[in-house]
C-alpha positions as semicolon CSV with decimal commas, in nm:
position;residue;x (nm);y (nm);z (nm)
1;X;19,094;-0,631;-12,032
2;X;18,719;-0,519;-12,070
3;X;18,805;-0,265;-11,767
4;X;19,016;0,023;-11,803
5;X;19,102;0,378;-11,727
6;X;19,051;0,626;-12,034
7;X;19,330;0,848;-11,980
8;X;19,141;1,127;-12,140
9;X;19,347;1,507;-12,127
10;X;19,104;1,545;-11,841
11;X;19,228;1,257;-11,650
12;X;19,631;1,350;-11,732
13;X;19,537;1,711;-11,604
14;X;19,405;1,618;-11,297
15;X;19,668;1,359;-11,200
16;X;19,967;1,584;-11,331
17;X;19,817;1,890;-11,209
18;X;19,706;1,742;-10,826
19;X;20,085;1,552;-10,793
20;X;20,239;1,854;-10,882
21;X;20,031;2,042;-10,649
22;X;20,087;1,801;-10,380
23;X;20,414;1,611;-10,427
24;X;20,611;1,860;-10,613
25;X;20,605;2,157;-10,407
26;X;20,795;2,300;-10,184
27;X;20,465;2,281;-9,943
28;X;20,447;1,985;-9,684
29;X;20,105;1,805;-9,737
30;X;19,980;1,790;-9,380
31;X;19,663;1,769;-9,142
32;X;19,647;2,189;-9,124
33;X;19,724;2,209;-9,516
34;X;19,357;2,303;-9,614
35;X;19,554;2,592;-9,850
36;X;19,633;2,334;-10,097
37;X;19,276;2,169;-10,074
38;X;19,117;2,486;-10,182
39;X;19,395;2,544;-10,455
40;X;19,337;2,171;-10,574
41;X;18,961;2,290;-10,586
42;X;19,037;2,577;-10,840
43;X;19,250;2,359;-11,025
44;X;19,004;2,094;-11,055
45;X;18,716;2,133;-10,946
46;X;18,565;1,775;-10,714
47;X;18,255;1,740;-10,917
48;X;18,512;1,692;-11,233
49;X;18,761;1,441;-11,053
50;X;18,473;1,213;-10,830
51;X;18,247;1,227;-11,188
52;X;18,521;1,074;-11,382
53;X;18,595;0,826;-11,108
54;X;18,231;0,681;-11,018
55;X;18,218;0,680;-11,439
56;X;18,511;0,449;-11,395
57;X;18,391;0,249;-11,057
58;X;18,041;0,223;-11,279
59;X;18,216;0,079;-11,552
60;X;18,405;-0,181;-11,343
61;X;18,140;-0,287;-11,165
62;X;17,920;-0,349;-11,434
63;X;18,210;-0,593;-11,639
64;X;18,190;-0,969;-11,607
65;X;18,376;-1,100;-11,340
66;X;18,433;-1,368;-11,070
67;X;18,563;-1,334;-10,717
68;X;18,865;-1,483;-10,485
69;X;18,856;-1,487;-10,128
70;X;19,162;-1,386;-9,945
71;X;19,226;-1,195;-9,626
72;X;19,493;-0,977;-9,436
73;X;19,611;-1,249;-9,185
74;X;19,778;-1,014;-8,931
75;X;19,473;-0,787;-8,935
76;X;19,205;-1,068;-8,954
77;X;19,026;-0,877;-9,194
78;X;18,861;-1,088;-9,522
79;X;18,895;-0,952;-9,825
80;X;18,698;-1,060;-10,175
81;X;18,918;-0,968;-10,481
82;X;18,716;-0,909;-10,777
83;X;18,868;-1,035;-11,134
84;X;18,797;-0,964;-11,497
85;X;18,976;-1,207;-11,728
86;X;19,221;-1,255;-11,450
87;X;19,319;-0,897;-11,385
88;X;19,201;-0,769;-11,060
89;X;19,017;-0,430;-11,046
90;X;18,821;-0,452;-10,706
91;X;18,927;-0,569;-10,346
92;X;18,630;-0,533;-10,096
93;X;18,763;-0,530;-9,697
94;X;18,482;-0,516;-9,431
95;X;18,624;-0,392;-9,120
96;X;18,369;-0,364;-8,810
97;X;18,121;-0,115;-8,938
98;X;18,322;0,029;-9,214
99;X;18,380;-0,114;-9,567
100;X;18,646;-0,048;-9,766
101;X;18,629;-0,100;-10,186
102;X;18,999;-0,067;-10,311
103;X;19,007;0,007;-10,711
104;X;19,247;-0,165;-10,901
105;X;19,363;-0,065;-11,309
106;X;19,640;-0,268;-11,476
107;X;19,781;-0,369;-11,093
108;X;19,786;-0,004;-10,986
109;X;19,556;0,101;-10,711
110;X;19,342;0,433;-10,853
111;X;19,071;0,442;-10,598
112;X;18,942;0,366;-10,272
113;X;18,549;0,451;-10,117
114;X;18,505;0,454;-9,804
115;X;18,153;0,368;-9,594
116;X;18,048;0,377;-9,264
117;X;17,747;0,246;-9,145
118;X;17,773;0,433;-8,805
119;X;17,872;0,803;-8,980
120;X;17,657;0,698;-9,291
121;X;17,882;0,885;-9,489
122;X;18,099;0,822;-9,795
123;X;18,467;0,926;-9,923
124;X;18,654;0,883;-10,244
125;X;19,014;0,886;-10,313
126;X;19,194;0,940;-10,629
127;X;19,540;0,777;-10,585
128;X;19,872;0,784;-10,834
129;X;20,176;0,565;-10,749
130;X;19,965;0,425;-10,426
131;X;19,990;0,816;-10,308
132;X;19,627;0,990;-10,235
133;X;19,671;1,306;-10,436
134;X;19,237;1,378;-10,400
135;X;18,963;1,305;-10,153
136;X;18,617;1,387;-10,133
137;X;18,309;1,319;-9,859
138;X;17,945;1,268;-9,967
139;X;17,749;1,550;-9,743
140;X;17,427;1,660;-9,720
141;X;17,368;1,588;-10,118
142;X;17,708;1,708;-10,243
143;X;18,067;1,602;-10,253
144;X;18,287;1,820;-10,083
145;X;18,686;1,796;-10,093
146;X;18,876;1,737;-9,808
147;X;19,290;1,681;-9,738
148;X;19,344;1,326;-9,854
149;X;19,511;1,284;-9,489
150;X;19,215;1,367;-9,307
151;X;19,014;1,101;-9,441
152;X;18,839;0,874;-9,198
153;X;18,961;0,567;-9,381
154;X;19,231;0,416;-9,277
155;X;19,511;0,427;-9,514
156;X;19,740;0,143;-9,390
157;X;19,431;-0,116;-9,444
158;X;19,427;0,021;-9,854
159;X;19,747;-0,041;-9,843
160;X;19,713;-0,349;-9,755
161;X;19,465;-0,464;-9,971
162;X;19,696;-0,305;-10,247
163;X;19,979;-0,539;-10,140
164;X;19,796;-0,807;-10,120
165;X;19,565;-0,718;-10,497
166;X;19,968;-0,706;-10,617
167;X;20,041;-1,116;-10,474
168;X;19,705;-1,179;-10,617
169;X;19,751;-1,020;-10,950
170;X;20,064;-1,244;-11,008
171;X;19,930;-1,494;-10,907
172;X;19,672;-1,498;-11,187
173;X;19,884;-1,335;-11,466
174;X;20,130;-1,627;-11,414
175;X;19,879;-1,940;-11,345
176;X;20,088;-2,151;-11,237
177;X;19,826;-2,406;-11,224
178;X;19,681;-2,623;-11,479
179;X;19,291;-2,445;-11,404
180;X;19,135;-2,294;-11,144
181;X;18,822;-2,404;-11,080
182;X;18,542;-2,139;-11,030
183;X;18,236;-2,396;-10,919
184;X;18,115;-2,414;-10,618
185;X;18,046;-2,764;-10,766
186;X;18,254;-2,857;-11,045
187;X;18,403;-3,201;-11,196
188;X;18,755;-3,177;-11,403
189;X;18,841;-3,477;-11,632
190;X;19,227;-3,513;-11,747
191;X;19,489;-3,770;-11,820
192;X;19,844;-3,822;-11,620
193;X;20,187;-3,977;-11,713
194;X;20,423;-4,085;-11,437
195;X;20,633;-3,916;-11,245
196;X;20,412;-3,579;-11,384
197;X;20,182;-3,351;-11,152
198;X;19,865;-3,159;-11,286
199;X;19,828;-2,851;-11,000
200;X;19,440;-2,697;-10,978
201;X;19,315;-2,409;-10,717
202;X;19,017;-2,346;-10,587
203;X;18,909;-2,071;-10,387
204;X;18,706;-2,085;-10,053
205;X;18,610;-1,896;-9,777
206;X;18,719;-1,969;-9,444
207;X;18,516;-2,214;-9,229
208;X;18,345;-2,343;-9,592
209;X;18,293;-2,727;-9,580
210;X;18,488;-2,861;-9,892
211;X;18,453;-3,232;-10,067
212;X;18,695;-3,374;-10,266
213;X;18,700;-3,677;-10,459
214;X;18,898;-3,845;-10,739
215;X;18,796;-4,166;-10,984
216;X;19,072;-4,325;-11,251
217;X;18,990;-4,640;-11,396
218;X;19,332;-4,745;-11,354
219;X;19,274;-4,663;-10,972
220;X;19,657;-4,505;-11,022
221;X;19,564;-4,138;-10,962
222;X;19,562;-3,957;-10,610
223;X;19,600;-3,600;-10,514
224;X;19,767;-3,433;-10,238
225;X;19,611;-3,038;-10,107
226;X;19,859;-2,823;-9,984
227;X;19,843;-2,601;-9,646
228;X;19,597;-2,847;-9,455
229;X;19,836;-3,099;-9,330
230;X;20,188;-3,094;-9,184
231;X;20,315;-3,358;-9,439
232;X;20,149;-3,387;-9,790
233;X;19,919;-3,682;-9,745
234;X;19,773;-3,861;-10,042
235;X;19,407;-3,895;-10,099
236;X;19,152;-4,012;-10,304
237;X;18,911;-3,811;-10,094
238;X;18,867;-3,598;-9,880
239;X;18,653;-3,405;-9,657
240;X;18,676;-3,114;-9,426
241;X;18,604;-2,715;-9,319
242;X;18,902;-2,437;-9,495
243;X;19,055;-2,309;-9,215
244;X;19,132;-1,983;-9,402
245;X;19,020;-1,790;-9,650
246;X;19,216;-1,807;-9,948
247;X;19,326;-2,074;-10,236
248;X;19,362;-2,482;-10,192
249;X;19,597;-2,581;-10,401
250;X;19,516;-2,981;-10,529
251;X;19,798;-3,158;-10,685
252;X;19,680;-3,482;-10,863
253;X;19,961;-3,748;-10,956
254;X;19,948;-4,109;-11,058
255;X;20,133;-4,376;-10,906
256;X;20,287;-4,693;-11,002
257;X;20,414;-4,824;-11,380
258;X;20,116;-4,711;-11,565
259;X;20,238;-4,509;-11,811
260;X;19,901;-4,270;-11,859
261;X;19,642;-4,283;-11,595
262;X;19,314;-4,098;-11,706
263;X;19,107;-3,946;-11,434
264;X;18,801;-3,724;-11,305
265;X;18,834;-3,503;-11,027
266;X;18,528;-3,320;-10,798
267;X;18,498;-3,054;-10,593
268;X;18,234;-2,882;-10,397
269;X;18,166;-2,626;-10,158
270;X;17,900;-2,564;-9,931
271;X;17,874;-2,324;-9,643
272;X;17,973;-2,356;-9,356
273;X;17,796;-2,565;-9,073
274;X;17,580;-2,397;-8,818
275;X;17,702;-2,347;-8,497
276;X;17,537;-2,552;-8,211
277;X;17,329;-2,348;-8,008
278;X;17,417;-2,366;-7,629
């Protein structure tokens, strides 16, 4: 992967030094525990730590990549999950006038910044084993620390997305699919014995108007999409608006005695349809 942490001596100070401080002392880390703030400060200073960690968000965000849609269903919150060569480093979670970009290295989540468009404010978090062990708020020109747990954000919500960046992660790392299709208007060609099954996903956003369509000379080959129906039905196309956010997953399959079936499969997706106006 093109993205990655440099765990420079800097970097293993500052984690080993700020867990210690925080999870390995006697102290409890609390709301009234600004003590250990200020002794985190002389241990590392925040210009050193939130440096090294925009270096690191610069870096990511400046990689090749292409996005997923997802969301956190209980919470109704959408989420876009940010890949490079399928290993997430980026989930971005918009949450009434707050956004929330969750950092990702190697499936572990390393930071989180935090903006509000009512407090126009920003806050980084440094994070080791999904713990916040550093935190820092953009005012009046400088960064200034404050105790991890009295950052606005909300830390169940990173959480969250971290759970969620883990499902997705798998998902990817394993492809259990034969492609996914990244096009918002794409056209996959293949061939099909009997009795096999050639799985694709594609990813849309919910309420996104999606067309699907399948040729075979042999008119033998049909596809099925999970999660829309409450019985697989077989199509050769199909038409209709996601109803969530997330992947389709299109399972082609031939039918009858032909032995191979070649076919060509579409896809496209368009926003969704305006609203009627009352």
């Amino acid at each position: 992967m093109c993205v990655s942490i440099k765990y420079s001596r800097v970097n293993f100070w500052l984690i080993l030094s700020f867990t210690t401080l925080f999870g390995g002392c006697d102290m409890e880390l609390n709301s009234d525990s600004e003590q250990l703030v200020s002794e985190a400060e002389m241990l590392i200073p925040t210009e050193l730590w939130v440096n090294q960690a925009q270096n690191w968000i610069d870096e990511a965000e400046n990689a090749p990549s292409y996005m997923l849609y997802g969301s956190i269903k209980n919470d109704y919150i959408e989420l876009m999950n940010y890949f490079v060569n399928e290993e997430l480093y980026k989930t971005v979670a918009h949450n009434g006038d707050e956004w929330y970009n969750v950092f990702f290295e190697g499936g572990r989540l390393v930071y989180s910044e935090w903006t509000s468009d009512k407090l126009e404010t920003t806050v980084i978090t440094a994070y080791a084993n999904e713990s916040p062990y550093a935190s820092a708020e953009w005012s009046e020109g400088v960064w200034e620390p404050i105790n991890p747990l009295n950052s606005p954000a909300d830390p169940n919500l990173i959480l969250k997305c971290a759970r969620e960046a883990k499902r997705l992660q798998k998902l990817e790392r394993t492809r259990p699919y034969r492609q996914r299709i990244k096009e918002l208007n794409a056209e996959v060609s293949g061939r099909i014995s009997s009795g096999q099954v050639d799985v694709y996903h594609l990813n849309a956003a919910m309420g996104d108007q999606i067309d699907i369509s399948i040729s075979s000379p042999s008119q033998r080959a049909w596809f099925t999409i999970d999660g829309i129906d409450e019985v697989n039905m077989e199509y050769n196309s199909w038409h209709g608006a996601w109803p969530e956010s997330g992947d389709l997953v299109i399972s082609v399959f031939s039918v009858g005695e032909v032995d191979t079936a070649s076919y060509s499969l579409k896809t496209k997706i368009s926003p969704p349809e305006p609203k009627a106006s009352s």
